[in-house]
FIGUTI-446482 format. One record per atom (N, C-alpha, C): chain; residue in one letter; residue number from 1; atom name; x, y, z. Coordinates in Angstrom, 3 decimals. Layout:
('A' 'a' NUM 'CA' (X Y Z))
...
This chain:
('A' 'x' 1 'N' (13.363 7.016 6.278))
('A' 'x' 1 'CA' (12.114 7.349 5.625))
('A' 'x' 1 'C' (10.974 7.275 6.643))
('A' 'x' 2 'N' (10.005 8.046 6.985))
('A' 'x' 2 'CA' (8.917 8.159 7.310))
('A' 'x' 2 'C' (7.928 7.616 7.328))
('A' 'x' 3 'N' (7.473 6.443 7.934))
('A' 'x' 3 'CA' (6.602 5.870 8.385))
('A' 'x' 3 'C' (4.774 6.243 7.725))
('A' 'x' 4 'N' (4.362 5.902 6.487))
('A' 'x' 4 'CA' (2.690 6.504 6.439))
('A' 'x' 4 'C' (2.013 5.563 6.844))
('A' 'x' 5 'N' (1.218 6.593 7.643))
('A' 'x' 5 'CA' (0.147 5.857 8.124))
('A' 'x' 5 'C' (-1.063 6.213 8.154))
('A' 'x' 6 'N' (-2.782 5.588 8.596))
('A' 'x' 6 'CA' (-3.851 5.898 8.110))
('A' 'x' 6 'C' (-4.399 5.570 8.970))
('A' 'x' 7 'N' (-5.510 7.308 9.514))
('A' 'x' 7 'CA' (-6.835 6.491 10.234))
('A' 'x' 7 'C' (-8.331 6.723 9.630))
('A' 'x' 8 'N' (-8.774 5.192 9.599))
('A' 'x' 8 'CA' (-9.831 5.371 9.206))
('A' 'x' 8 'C' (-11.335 5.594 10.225))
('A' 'x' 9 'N' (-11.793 6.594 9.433))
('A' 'x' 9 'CA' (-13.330 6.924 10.229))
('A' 'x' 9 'C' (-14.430 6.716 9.329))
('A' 'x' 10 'N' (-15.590 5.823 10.186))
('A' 'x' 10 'CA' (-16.682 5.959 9.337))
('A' 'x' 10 'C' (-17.076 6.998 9.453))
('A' 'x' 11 'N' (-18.161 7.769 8.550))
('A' 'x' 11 'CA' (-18.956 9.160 8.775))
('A' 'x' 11 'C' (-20.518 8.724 8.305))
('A' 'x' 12 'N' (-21.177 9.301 8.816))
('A' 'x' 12 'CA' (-22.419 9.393 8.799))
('A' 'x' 12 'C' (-23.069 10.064 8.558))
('A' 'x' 13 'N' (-23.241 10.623 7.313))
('A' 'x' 13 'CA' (-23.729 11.802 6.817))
('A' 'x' 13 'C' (-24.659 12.798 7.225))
('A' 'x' 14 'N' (-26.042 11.417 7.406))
('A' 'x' 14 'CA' (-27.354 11.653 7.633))
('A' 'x' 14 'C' (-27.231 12.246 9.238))
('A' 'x' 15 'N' (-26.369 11.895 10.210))
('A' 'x' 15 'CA' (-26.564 12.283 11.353))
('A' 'x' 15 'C' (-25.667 13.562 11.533))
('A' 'x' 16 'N' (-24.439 13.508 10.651))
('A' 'x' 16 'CA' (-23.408 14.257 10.863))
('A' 'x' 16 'C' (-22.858 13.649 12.549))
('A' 'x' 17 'N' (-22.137 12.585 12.123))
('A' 'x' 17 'CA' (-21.289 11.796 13.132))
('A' 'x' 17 'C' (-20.596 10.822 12.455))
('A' 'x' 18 'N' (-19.090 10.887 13.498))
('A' 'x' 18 'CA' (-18.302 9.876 12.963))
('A' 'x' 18 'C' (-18.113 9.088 14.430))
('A' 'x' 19 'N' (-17.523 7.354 14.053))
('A' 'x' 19 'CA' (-16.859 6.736 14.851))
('A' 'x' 19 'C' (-15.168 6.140 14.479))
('A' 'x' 20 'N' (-14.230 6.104 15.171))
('A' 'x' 20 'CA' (-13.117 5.671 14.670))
('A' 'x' 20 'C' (-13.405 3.948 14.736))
('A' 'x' 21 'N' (-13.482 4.138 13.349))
('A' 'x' 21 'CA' (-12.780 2.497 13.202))
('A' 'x' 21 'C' (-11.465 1.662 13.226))
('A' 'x' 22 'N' (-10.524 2.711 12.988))
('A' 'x' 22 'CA' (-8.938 1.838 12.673))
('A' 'x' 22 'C' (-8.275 2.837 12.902))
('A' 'x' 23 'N' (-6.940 2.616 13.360))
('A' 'x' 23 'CA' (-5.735 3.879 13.174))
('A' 'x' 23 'C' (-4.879 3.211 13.334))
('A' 'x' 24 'N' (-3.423 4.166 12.961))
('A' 'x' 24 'CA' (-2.084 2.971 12.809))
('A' 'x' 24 'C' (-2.109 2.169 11.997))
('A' 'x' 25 'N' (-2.559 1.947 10.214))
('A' 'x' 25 'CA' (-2.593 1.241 9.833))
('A' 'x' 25 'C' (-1.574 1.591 8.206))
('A' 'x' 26 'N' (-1.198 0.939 7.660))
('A' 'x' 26 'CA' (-0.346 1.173 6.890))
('A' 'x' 26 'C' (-1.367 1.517 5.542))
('A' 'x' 27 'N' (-0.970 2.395 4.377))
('A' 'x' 27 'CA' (-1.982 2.501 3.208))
('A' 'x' 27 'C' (-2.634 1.257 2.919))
('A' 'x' 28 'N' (-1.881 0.123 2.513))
('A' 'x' 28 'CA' (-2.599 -1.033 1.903))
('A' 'x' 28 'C' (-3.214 -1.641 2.661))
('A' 'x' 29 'N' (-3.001 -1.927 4.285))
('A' 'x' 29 'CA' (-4.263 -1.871 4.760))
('A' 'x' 29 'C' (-5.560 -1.498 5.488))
('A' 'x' 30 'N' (-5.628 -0.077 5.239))
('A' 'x' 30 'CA' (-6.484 0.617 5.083))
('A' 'x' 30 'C' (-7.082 0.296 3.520))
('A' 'x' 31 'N' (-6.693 0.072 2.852))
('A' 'x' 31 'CA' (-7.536 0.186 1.009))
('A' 'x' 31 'C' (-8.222 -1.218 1.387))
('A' 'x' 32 'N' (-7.650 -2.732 2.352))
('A' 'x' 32 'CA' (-8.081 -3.962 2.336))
('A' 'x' 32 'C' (-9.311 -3.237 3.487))
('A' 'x' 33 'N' (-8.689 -2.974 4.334))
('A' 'x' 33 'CA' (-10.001 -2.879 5.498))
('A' 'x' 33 'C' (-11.948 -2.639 4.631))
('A' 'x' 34 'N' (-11.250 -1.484 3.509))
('A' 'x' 34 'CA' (-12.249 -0.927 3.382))
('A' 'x' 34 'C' (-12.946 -1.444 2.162))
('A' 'x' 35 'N' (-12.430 -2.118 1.336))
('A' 'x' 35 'CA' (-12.817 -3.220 0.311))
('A' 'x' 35 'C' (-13.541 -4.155 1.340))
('A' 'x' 36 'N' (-13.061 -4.365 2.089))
('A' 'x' 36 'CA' (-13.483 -5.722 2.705))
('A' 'x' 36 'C' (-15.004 -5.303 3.646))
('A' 'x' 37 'N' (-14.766 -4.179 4.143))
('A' 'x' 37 'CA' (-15.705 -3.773 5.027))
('A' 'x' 37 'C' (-17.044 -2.717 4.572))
('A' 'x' 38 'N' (-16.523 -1.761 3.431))
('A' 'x' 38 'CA' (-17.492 -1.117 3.015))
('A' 'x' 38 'C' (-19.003 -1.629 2.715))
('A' 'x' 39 'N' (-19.367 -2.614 1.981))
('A' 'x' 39 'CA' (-20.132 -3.197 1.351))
('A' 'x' 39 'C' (-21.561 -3.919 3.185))
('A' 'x' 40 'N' (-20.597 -3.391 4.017))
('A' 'x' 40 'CA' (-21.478 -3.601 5.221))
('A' 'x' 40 'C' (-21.951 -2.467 6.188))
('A' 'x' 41 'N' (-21.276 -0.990 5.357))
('A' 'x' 41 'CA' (-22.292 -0.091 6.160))
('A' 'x' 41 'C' (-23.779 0.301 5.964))
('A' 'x' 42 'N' (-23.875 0.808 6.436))
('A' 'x' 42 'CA' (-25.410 1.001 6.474))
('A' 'x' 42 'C' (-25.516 2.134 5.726))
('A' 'x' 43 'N' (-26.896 2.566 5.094))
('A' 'x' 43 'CA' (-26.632 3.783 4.233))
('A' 'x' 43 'C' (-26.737 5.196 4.957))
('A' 'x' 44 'N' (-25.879 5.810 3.999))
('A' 'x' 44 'CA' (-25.702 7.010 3.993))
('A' 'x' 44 'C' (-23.941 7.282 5.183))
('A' 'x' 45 'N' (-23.460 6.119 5.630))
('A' 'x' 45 'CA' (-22.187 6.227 6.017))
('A' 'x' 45 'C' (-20.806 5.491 5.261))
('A' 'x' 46 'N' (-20.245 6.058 5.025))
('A' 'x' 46 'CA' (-18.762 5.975 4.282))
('A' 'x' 46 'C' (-17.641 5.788 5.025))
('A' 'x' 47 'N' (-16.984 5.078 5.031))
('A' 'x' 47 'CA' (-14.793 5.305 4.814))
('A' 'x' 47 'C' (-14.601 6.444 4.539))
('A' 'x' 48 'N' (-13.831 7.044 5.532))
('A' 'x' 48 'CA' (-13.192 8.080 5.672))
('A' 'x' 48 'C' (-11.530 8.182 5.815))
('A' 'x' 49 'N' (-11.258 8.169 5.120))
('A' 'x' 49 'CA' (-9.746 7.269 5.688))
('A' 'x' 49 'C' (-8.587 8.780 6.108))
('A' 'x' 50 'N' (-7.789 9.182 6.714))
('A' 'x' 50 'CA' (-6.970 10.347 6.930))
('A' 'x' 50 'C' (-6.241 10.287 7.083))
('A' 'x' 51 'N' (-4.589 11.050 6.601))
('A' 'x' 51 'CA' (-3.304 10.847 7.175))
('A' 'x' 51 'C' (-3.016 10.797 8.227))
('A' 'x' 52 'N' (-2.227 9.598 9.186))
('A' 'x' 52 'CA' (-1.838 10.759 10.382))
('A' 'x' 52 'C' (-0.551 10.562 10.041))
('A' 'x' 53 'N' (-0.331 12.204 10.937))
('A' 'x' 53 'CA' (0.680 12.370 11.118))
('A' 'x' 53 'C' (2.026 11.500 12.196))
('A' 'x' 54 'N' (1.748 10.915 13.078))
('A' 'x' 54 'CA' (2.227 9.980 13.820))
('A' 'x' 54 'C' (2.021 9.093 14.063))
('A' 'x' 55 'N' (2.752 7.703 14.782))
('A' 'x' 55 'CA' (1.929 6.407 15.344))
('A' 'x' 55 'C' (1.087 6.783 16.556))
('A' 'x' 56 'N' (-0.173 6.916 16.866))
('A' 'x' 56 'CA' (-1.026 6.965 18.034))
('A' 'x' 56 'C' (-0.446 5.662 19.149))
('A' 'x' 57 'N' (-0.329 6.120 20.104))
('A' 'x' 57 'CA' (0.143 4.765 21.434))
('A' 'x' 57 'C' (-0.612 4.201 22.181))
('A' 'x' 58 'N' (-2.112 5.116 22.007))
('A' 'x' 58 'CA' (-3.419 4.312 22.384))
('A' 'x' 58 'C' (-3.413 3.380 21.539))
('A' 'x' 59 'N' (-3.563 1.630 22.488))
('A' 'x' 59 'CA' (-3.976 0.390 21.382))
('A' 'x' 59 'C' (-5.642 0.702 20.684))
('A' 'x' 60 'N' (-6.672 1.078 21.785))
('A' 'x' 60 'CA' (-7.716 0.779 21.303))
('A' 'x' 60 'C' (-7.914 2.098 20.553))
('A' 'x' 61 'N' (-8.467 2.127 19.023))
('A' 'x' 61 'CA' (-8.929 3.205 18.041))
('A' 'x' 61 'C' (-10.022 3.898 18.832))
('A' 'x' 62 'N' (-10.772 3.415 19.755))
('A' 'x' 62 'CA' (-12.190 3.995 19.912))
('A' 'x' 62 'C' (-11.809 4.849 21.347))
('A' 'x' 63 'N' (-10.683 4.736 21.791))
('A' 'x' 63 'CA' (-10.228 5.386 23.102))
('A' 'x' 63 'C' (-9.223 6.111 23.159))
('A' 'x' 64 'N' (-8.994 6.874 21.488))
('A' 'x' 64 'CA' (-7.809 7.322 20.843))
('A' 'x' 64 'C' (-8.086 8.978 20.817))
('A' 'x' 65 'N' (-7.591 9.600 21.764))
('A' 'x' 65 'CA' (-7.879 11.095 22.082))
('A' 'x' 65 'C' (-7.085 11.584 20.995))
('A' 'x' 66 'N' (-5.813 11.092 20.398))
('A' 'x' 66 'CA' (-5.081 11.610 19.164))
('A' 'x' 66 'C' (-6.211 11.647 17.843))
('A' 'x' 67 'N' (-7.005 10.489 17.767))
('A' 'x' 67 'CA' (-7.667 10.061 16.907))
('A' 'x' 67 'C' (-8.992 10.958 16.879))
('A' 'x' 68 'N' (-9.318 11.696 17.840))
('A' 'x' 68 'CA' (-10.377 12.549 18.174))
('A' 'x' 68 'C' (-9.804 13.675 17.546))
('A' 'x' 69 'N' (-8.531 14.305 17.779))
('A' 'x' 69 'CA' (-8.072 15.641 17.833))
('A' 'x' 69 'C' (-7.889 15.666 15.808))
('A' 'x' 70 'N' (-7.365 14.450 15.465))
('A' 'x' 70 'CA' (-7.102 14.040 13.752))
('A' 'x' 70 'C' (-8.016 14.873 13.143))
('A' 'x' 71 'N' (-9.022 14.004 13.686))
('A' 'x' 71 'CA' (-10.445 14.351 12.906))
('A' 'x' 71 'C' (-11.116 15.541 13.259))
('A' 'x' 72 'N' (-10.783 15.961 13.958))
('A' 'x' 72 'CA' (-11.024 17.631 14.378))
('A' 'x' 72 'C' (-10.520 17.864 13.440))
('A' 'x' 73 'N' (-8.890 18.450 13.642))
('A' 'x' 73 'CA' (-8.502 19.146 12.883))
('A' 'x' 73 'C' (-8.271 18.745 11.255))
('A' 'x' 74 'N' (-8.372 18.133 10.811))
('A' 'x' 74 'CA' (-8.054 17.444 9.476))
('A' 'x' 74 'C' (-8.941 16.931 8.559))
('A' 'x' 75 'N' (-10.559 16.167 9.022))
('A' 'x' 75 'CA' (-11.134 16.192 8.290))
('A' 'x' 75 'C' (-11.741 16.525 7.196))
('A' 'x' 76 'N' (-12.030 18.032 7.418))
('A' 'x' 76 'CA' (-12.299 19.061 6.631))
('A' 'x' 76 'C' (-14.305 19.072 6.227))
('A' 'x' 77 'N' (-14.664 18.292 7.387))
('A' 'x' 77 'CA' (-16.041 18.310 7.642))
('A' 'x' 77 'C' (-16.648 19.515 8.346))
('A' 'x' 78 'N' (-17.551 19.659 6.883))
('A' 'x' 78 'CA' (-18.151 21.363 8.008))
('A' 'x' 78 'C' (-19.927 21.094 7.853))
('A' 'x' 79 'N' (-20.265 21.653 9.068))
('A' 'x' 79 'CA' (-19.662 21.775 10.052))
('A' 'x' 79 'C' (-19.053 20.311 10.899))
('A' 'x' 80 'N' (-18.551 20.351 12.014))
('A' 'x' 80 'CA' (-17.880 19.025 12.022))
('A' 'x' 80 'C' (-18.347 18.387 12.416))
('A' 'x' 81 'N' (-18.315 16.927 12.406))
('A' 'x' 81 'CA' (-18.907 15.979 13.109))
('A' 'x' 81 'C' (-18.739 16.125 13.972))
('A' 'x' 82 'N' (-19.782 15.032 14.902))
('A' 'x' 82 'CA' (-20.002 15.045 16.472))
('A' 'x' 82 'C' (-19.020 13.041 16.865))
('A' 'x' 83 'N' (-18.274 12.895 17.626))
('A' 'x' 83 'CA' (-18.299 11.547 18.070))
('A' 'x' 83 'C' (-19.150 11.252 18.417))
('A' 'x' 84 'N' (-19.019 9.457 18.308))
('A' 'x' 84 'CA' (-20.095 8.578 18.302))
('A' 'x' 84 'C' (-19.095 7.665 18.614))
('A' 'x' 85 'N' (-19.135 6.719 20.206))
('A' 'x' 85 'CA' (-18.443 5.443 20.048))
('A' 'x' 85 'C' (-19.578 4.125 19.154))
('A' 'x' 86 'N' (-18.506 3.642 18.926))
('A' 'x' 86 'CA' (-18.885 2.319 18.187))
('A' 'x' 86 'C' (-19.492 1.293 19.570))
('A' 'x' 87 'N' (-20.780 0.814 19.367))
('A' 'x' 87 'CA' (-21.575 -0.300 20.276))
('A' 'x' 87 'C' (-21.168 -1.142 19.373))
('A' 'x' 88 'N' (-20.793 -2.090 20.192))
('A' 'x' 88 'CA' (-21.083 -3.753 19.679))
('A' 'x' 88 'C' (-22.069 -4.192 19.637))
């Protein structure tokens, strides 16, 4: 059986930009991440959460060229967002 898995992107409406927050993560926790984390974005940006299709082998989400190409093609944001890394 096939492995599902989930990456999540915040989006940013107001700017039209996303940053990857998570990838490689199994459904349930992606649904915890975002229970847990939603309630701390800032307004007008959301959980975006997306299938992927494979395990990504980049560890870090924010240096994830698979995770770039996802959300290209798959989002279904028009026109599409622009990246944005995540500052600490």
């Amino acid at each position: 059986m096939k492995e599902k898995l989930m990456l999540l992107i915040v989006y940013d409406a107001t700017e039209n930009e996303y940053t990857i927050s998570n990838h490689n993560l199994e459904p349930y926790q992606a649904t915890q991440f975002i229970e847990e984390w939603q309630p701390h974005l800032k307004s007008g940006c959301s959980f975006m959460p997306l299938d992927q299709q494979r395990r990504h082998k980049t560890p870090d989400a924010q240096n994830c060229r698979a995770c770039r190409d996802q959300v290209r093609h798959s989002s279904g944001l028009q026109p599409p967002p622009k990246f944005r890394r995540r500052t600490q």
